[in-house]
C-alpha atoms as a printed R data frame, in Angstrom:
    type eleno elety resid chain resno       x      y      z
1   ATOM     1    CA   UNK     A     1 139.972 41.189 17.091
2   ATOM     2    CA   UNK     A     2 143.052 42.996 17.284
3   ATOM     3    CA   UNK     A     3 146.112 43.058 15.180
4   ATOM     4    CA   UNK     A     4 149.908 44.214 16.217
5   ATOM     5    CA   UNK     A     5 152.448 47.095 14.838
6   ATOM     6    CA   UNK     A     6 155.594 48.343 15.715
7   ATOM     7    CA   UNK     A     7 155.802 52.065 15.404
8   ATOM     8    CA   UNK     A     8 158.355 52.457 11.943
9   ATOM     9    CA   UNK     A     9 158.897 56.399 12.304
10  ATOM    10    CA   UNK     A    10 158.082 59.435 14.093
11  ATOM    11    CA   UNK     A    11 158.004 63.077 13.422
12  ATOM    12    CA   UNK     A    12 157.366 66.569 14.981
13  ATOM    13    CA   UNK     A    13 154.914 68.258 13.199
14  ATOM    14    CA   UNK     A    14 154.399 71.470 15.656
15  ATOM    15    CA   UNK     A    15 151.708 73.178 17.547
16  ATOM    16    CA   UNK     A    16 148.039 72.170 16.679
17  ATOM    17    CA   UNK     A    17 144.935 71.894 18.486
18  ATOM    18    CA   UNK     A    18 144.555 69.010 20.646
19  ATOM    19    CA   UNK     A    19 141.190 67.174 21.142
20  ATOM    20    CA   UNK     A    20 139.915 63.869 23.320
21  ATOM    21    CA   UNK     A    21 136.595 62.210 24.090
22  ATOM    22    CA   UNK     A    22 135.314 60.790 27.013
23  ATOM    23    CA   UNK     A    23 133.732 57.428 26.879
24  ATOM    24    CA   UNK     A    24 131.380 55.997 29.026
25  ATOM    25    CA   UNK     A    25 132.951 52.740 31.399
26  ATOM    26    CA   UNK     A    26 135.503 51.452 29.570
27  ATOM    27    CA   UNK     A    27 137.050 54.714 28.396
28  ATOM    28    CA   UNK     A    28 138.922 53.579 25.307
29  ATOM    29    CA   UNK     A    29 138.327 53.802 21.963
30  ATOM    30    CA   UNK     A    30 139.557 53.295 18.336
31  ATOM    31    CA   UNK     A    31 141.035 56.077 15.915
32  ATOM    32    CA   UNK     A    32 142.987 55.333 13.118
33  ATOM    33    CA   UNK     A    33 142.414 52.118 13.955
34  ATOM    34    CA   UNK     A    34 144.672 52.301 16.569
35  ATOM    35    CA   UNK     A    35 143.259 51.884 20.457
36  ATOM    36    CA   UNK     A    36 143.274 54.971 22.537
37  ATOM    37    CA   UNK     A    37 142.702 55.563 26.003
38  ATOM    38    CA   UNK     A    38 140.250 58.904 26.552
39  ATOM    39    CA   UNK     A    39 140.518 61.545 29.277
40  ATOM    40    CA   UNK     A    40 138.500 61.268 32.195
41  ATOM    41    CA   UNK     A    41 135.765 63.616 33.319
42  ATOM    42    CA   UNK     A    42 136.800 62.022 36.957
43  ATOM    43    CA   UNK     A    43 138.025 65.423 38.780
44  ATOM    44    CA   UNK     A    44 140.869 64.041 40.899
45  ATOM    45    CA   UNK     A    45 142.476 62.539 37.816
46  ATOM    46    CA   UNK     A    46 141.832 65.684 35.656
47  ATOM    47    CA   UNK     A    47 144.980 67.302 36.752
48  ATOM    48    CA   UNK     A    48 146.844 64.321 35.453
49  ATOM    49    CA   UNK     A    49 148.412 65.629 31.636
50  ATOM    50    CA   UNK     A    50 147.597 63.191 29.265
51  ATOM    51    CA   UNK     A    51 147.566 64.508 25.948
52  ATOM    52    CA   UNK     A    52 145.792 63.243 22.865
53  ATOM    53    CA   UNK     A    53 145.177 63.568 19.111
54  ATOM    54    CA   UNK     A    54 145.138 66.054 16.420
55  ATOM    55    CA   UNK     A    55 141.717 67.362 14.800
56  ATOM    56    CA   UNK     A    56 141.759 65.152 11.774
57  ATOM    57    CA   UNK     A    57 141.817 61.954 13.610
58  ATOM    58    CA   UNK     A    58 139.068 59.639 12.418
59  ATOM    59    CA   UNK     A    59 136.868 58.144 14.932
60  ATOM    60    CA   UNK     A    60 135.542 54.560 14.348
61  ATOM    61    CA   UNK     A    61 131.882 55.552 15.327
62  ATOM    62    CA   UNK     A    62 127.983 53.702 15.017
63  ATOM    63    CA   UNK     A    63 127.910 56.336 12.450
64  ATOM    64    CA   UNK     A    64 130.576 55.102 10.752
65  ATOM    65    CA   UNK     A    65 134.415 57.204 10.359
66  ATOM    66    CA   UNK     A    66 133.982 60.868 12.022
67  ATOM    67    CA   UNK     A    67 136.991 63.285 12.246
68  ATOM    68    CA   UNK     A    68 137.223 64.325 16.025
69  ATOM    69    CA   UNK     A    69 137.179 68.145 14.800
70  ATOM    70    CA   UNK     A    70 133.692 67.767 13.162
71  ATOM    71    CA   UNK     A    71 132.332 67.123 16.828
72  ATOM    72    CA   UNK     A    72 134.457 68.631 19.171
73  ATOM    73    CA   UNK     A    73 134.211 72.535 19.723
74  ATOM    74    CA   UNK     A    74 136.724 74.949 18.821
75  ATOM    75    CA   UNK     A    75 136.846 76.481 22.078
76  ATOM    76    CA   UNK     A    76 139.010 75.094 24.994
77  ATOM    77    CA   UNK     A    77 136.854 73.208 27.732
78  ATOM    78    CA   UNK     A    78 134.945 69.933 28.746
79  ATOM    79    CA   UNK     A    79 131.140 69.956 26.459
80  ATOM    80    CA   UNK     A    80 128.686 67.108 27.515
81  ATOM    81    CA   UNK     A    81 127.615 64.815 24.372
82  ATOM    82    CA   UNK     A    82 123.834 64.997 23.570
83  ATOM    83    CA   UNK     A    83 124.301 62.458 20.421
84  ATOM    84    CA   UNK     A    84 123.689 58.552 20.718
85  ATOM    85    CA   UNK     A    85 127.200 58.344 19.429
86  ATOM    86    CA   UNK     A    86 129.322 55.307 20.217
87  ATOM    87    CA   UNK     A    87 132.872 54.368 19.397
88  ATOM    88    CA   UNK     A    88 134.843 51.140 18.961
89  ATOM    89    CA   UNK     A    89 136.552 49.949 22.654
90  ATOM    90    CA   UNK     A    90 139.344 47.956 23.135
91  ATOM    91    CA   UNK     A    91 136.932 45.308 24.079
92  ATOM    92    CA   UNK     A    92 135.557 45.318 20.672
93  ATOM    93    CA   UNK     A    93 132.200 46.444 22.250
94  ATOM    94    CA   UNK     A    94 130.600 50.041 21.708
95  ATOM    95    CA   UNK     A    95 130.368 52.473 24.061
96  ATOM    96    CA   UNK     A    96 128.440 56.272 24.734
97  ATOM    97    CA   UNK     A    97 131.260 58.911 23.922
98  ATOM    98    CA   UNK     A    98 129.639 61.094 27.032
99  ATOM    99    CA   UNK     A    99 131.746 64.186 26.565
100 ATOM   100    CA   UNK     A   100 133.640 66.093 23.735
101 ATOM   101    CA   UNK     A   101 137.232 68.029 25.294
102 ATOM   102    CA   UNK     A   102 139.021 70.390 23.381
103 ATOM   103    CA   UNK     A   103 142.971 70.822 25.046
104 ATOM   104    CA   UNK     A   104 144.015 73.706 23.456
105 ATOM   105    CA   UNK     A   105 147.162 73.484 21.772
106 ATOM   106    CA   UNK     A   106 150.356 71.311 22.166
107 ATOM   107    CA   UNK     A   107 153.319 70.073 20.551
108 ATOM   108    CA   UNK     A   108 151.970 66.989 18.072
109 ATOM   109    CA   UNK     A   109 153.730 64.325 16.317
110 ATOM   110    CA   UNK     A   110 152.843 62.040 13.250
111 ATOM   111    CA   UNK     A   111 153.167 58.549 14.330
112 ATOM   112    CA   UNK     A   112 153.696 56.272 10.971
113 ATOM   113    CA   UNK     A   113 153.308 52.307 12.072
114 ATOM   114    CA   UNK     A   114 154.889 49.864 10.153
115 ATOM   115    CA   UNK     A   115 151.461 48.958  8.450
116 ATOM   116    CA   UNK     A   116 151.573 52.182  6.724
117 ATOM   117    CA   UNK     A   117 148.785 53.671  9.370
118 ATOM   118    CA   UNK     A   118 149.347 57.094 10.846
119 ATOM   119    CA   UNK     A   119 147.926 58.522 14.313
120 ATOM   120    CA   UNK     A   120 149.145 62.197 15.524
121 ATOM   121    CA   UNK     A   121 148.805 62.803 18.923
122 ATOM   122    CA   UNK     A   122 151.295 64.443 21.734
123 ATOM   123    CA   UNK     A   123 153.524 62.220 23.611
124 ATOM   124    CA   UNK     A   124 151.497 62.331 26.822
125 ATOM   125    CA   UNK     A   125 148.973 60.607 24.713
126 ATOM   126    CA   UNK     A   126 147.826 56.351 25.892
127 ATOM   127    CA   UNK     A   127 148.125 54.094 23.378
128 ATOM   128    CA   UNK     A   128 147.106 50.456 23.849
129 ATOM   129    CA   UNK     A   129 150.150 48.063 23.977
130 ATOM   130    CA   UNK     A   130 150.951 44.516 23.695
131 ATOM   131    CA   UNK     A   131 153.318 44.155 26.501
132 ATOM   132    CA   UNK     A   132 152.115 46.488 29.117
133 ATOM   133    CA   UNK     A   133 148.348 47.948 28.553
134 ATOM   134    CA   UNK     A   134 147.650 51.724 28.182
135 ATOM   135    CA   UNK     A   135 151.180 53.557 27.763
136 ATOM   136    CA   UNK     A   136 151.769 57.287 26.576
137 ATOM   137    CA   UNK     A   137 153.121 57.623 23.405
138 ATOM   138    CA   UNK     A   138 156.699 58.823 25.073
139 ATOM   139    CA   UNK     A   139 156.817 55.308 26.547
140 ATOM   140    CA   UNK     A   140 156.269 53.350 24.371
141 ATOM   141    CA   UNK     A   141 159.147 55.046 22.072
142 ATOM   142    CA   UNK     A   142 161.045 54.278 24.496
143 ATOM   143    CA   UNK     A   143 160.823 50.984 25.209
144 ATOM   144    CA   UNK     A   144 159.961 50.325 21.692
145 ATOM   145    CA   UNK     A   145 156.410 48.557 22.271
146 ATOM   146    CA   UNK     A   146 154.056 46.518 20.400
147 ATOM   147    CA   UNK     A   147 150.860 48.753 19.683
148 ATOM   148    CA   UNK     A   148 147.361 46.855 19.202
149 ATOM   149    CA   UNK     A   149 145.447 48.120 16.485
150 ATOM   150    CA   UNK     A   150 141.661 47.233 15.094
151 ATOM   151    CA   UNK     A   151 141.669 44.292 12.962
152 ATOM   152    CA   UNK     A   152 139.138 46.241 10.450
């Protein structure tokens, strides 16, 4: 179901708008075909800064690969999804994306894994790892962890 990389570089690549879904449950889901832990619309964890991906991140969706910036507005806030639109979990079930979050703008980096993949995201962003679950990117450079990626 899932496959394993090691991250093989990493690069600043400046301010850009940040985006994030929420997803019903099990809030994870796949982009880039790596697995990604949303934000959560709960409001005494809304405080807590976790980052997430750039605009051009492709969502693995029942609709097949959507960019994140095709569905989430360009002005910063929380928007409620309307759409029966599911993504990919780590579960390798599909669940409702519920809402759409624009972040504003943050520092981003391009994250190249050793399959040749690429994910850009800030480093408060969760990743799914091997060794220790849902870690922000800064961790897991740190520690140098296994990510899990989609096996498609």
């Amino acid at each position: 179901m899932f496959t394993e990389s090691k991250i093989k570089s990493i690069k600043t690549i400046g301010i850009q708008a940040v985006c994030d879904i929420t997803v019903k449950d099990n809030h994870s889901y796949v982009a880039n075909g790596i697995v990604n832990h949303n934000s959560s619309q709960d409001p005494n964890l809304q405080n807590i800064p976790r980052d997430c991906i750039n605009y051009n991140t492709l969502l693995l969706t029942n609709k097949g690969y959507l960019k994140i910036g095709e569905l989430v507005p360009n002005i910063e806030g929380n928007y409620i999804n309307t759409e029966p639109l599911l993504v990919k979990t780590d579960k390798g079930n599909w669940k409702q994306i519920t809402h759409f979050v624009n972040k504003g703008k943050k520092e981003m980096f391009e994250v190249e894994m050793e399959d040749g993949s690429i994910i850009c995201c800030t480093k408060g962003h969760y990743i799914k790892t091997l060794e220790k679950g849902f870690q922000p990117l800064s961790v897991i450079i740190d520690e140098n962890l296994t990510i899990l990626k989609d096996e498609n």
